[in-house]
py3Dmol code that shows the C-alpha trace and the ligand (Angstrom):
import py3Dmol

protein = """\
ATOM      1  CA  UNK A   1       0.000   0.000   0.000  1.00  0.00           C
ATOM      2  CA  UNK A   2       2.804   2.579   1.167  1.00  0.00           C
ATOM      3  CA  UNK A   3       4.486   1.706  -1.859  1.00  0.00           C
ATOM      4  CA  UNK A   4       1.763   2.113  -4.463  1.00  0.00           C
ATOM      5  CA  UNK A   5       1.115   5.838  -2.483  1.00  0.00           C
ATOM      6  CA  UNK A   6       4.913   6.435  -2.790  1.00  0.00           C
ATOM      7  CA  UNK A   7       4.359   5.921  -6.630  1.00  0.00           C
ATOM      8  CA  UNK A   8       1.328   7.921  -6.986  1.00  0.00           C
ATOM      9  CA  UNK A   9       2.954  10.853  -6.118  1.00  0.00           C
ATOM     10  CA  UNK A  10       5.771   9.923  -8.125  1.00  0.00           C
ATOM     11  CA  UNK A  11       3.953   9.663 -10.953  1.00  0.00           C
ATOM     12  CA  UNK A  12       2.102  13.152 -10.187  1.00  0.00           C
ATOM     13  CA  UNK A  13       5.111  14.943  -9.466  1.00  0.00           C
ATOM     14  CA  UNK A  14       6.629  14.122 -12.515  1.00  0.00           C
ATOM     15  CA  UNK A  15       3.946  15.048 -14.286  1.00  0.00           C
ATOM     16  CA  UNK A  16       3.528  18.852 -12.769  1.00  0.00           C
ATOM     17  CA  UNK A  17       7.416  19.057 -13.662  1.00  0.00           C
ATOM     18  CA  UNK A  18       7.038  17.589 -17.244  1.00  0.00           C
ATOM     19  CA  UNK A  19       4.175  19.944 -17.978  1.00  0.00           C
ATOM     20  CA  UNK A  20       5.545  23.171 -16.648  1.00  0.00           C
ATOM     21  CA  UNK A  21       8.311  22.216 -18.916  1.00  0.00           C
ATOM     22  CA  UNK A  22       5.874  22.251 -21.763  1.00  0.00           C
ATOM     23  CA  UNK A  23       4.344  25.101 -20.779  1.00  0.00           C
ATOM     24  CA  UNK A  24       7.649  26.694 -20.555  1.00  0.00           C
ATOM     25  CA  UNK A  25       8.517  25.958 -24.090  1.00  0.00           C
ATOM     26  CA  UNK A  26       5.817  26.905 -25.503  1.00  0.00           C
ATOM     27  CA  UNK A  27       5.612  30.515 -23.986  1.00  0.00           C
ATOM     28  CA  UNK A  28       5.051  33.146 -26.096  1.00  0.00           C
ATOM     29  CA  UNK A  29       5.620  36.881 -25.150  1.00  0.00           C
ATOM     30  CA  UNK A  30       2.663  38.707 -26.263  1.00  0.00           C
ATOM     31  CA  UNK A  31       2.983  41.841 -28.540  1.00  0.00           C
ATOM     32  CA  UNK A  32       2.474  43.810 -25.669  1.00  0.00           C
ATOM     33  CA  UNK A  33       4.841  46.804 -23.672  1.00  0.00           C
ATOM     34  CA  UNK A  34       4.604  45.452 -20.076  1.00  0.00           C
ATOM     35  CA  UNK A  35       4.649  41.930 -21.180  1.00  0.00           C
ATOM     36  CA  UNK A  36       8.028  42.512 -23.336  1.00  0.00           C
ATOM     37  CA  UNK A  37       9.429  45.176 -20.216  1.00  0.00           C
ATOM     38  CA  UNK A  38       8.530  42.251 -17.989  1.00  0.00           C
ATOM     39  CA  UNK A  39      10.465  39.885 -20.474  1.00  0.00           C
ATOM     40  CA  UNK A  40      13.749  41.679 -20.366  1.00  0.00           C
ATOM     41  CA  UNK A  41      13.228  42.583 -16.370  1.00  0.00           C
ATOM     42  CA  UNK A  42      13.241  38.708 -15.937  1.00  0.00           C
ATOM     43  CA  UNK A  43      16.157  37.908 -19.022  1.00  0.00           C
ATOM     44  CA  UNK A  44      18.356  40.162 -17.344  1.00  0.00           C
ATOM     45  CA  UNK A  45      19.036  41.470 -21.320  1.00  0.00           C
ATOM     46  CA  UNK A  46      21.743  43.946 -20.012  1.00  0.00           C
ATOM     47  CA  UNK A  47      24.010  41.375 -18.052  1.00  0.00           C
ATOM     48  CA  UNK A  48      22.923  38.576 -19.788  1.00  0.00           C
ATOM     49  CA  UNK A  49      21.994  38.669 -23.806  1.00  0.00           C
ATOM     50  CA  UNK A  50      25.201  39.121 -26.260  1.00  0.00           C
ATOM     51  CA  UNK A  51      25.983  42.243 -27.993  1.00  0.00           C
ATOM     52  CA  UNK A  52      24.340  42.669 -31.834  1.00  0.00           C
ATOM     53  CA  UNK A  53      27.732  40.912 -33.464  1.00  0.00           C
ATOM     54  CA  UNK A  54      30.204  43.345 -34.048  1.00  0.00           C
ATOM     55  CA  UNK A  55      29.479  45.976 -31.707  1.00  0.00           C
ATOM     56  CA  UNK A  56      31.215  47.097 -28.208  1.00  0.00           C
ATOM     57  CA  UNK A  57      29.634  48.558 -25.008  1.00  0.00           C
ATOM     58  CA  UNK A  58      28.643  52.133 -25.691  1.00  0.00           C
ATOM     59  CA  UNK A  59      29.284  52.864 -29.292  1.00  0.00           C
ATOM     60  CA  UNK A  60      28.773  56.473 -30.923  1.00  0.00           C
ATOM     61  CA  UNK A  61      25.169  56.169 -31.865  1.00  0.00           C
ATOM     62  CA  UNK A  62      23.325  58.629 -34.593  1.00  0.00           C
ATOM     63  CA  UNK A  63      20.218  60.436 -33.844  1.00  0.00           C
ATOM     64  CA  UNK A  64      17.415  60.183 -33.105  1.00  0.00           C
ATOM     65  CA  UNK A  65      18.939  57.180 -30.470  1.00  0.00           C
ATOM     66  CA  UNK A  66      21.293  58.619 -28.504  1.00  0.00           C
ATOM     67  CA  UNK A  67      24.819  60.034 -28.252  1.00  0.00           C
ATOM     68  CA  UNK A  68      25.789  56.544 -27.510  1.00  0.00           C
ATOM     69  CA  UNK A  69      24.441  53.069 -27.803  1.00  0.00           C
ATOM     70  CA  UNK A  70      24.707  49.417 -26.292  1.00  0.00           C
ATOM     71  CA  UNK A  71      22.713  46.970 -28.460  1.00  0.00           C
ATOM     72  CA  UNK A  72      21.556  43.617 -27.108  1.00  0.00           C
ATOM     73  CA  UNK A  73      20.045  40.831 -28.705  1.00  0.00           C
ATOM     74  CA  UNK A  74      18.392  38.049 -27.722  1.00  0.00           C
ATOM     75  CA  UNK A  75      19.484  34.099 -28.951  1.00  0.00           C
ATOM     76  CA  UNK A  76      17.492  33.928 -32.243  1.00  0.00           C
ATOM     77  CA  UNK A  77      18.538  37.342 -32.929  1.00  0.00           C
ATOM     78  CA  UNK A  78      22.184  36.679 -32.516  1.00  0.00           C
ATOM     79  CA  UNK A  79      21.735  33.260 -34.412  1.00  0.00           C
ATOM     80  CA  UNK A  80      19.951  35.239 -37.286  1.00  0.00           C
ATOM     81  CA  UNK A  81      22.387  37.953 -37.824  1.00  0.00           C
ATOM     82  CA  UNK A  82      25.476  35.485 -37.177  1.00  0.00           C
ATOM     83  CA  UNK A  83      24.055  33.066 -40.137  1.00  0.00           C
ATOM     84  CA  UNK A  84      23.836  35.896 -42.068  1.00  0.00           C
ATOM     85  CA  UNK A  85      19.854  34.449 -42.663  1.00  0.00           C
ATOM     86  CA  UNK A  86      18.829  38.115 -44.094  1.00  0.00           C
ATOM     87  CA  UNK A  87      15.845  38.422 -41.965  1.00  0.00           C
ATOM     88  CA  UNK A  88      15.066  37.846 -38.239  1.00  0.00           C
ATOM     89  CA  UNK A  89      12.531  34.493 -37.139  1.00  0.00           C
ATOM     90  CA  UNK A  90       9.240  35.151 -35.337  1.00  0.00           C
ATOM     91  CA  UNK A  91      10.341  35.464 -31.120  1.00  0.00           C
ATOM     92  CA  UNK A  92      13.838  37.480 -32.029  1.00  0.00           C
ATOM     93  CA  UNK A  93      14.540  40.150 -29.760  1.00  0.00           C
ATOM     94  CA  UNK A  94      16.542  43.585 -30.021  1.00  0.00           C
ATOM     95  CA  UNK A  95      17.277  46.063 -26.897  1.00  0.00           C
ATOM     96  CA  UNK A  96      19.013  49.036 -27.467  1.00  0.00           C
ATOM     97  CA  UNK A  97      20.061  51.082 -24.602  1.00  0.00           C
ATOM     98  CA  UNK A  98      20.123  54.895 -25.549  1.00  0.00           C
ATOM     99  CA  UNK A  99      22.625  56.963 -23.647  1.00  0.00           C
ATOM    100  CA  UNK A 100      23.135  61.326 -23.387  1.00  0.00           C
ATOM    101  CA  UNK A 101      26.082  62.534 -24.356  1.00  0.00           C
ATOM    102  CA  UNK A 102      26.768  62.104 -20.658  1.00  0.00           C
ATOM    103  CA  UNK A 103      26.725  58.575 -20.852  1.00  0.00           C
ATOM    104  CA  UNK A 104      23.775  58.496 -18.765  1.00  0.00           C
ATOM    105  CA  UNK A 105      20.809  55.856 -20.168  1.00  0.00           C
ATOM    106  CA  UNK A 106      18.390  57.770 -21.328  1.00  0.00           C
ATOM    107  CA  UNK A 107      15.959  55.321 -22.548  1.00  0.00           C
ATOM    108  CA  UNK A 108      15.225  51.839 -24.374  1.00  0.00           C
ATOM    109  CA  UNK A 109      14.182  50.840 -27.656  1.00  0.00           C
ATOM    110  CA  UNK A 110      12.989  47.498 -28.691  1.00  0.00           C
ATOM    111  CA  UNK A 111      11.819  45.558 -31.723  1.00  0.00           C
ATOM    112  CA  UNK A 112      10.615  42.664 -31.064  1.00  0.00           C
ATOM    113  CA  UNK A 113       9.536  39.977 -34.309  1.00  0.00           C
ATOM    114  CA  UNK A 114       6.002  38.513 -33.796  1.00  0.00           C
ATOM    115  CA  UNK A 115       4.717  36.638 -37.013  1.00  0.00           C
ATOM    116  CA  UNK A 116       1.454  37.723 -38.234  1.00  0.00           C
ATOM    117  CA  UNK A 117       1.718  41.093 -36.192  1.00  0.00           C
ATOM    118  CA  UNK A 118       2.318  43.474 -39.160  1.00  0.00           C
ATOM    119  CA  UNK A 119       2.800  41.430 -42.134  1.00  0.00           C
ATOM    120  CA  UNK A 120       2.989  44.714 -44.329  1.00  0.00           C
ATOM    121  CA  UNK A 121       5.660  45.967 -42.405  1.00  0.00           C
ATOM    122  CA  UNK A 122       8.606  43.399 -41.001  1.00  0.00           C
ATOM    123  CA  UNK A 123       6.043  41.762 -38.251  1.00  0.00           C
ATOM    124  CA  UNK A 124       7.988  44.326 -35.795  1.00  0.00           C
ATOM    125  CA  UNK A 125       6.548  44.987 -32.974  1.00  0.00           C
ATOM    126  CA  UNK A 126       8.116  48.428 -31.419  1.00  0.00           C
ATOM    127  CA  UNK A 127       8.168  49.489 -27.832  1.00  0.00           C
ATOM    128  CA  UNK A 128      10.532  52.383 -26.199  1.00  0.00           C
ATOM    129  CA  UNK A 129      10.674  52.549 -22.603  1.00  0.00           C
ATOM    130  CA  UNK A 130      11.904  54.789 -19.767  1.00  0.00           C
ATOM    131  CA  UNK A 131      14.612  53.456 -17.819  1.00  0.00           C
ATOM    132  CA  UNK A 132      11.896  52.470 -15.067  1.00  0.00           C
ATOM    133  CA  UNK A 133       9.868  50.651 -17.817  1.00  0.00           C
ATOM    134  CA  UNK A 134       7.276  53.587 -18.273  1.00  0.00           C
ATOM    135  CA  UNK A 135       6.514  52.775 -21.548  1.00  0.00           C
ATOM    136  CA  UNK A 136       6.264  56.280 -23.847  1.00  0.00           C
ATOM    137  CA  UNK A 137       5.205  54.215 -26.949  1.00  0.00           C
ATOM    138  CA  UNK A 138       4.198  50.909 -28.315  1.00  0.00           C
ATOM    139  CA  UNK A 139       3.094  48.739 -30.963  1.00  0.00           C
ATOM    140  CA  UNK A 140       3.383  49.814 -35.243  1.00  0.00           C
ATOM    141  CA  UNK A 141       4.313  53.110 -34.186  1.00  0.00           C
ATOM    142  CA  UNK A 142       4.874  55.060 -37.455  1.00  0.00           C
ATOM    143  CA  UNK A 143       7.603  57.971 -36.209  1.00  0.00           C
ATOM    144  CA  UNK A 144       9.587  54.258 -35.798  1.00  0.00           C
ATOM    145  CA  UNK A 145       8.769  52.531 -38.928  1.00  0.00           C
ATOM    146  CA  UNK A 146       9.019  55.657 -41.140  1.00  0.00           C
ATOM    147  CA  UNK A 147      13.133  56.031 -40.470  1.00  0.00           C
ATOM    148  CA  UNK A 148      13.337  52.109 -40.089  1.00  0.00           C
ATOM    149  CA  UNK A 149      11.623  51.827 -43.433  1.00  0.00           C
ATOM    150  CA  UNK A 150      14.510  52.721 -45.525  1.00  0.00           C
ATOM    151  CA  UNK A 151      16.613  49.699 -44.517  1.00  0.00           C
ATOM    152  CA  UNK A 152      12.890  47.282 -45.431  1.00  0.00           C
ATOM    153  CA  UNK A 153      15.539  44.803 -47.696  1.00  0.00           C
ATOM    154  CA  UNK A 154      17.658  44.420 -44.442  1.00  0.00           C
ATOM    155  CA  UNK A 155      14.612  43.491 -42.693  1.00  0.00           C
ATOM    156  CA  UNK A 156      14.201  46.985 -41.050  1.00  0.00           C
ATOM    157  CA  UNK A 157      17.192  47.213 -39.220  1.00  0.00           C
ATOM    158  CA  UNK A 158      20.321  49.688 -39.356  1.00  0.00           C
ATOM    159  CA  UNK A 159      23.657  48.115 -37.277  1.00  0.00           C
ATOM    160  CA  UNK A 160      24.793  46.042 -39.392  1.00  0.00           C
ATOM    161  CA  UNK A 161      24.135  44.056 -43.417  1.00  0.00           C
ATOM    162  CA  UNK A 162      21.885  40.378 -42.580  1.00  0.00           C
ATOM    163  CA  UNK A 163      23.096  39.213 -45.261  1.00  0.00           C
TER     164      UNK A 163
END
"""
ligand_1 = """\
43
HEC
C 15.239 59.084 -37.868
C 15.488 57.665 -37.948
C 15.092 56.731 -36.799
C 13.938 56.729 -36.029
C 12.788 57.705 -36.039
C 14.038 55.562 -35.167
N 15.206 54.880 -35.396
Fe 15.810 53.161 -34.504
N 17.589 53.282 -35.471
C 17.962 54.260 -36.383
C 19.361 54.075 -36.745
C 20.143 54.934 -37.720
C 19.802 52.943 -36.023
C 21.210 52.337 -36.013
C 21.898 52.600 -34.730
C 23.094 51.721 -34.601
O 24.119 52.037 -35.195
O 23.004 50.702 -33.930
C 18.649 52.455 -35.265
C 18.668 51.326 -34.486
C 17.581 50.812 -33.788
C 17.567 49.549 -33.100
C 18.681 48.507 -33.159
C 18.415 47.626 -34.385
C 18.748 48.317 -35.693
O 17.843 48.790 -36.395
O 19.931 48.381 -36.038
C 16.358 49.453 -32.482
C 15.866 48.316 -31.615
C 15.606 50.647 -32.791
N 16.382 51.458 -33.616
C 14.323 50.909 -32.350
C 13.614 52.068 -32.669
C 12.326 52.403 -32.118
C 11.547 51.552 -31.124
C 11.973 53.603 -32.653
C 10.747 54.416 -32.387
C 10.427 54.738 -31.013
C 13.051 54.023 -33.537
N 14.019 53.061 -33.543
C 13.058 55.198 -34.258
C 17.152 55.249 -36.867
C 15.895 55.579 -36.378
"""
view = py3Dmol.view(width=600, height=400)
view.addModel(protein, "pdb")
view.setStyle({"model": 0}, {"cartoon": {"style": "trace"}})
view.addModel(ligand_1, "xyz")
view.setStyle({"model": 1}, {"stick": {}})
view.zoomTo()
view.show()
């Protein structure tokens, strides 16, 4: 009897770890400000997500960004740009922290790839938050997409050639 118990919870144990696994996995980050904020909060982006390839703590950044720039990316950013794929897969991640001329962070921008968000435009999702995670904009915001436009063949983005 004791024994068949003992398995019982075994079994239901494993089961509650195997499914939060799962559940895990399959997580999606909605195309949503807090839920993205909350995202990188919990990442730890700034100590923990590689540099966009190429480019060093800090680096003179043009307008309308900042004086300077640090630019993190998540894994399937950093895969995507590495492989030289040309465009960025749905759930890739980009940070950019926007320093003064100070080098105090000023802000931080985000684009964030969610397929079927904005077909006609790159499936970019944009956000730009306060260094607190106030969030001054979010979503297909055009003042974003109308600069970011110009580099549409490099899948919207300006660091560096994917491809
Ligand atoms: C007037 C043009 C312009 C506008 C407006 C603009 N950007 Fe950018 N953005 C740039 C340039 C140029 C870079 C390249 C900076 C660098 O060297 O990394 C850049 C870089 C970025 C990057 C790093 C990925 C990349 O494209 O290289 C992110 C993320 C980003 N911008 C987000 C935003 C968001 C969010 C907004 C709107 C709130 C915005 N940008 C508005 C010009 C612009």
């Amino acid at each position: 009897m004791k024994k068949r118990f003992l398995f019982v919870v075994v079994f239901i144990v494993a089961s509650l770890v195997f499914s939060g696994f799962i559940f895990a996995q399959g997580k999606k980050i909605p195309a949503n400000g807090a839920a993205v904020w909350d995202h990188l909060k919990k990442e730890g982006y700034a100590k923990k997500w590689k540099m966009w390839p190429g480019t060093t703590p800090l680096y003179k950044g043009p307008e309308p960004h900042g004086a300077f720039l640090t630019t993190y990316v998540n894994d399937a950013a950093f895969k995507a740009i590495t492989a030289k794929k040309g465009k960025f897969p749905d759930g890739a991640m980009i940070a950019q922290d926007n320093f003064s001329k100070d080098k105090k962070l000023k802000n931080i921008d985000v684009m964030y790839k969610v397929k079927g968000y904005n077909p006609k435009e790159g499936n970019w999702f944009w956000v730009q938050f306060r260094t607190d995670g106030r969030i001054i904009s979010e979503g297909k915001i055009d003042e974003c997409i109308k600069c970011h436009v110009a580099q549409k063949g490099n899948d919207y983005v300006y660091t560096t050639k994917m491809k």
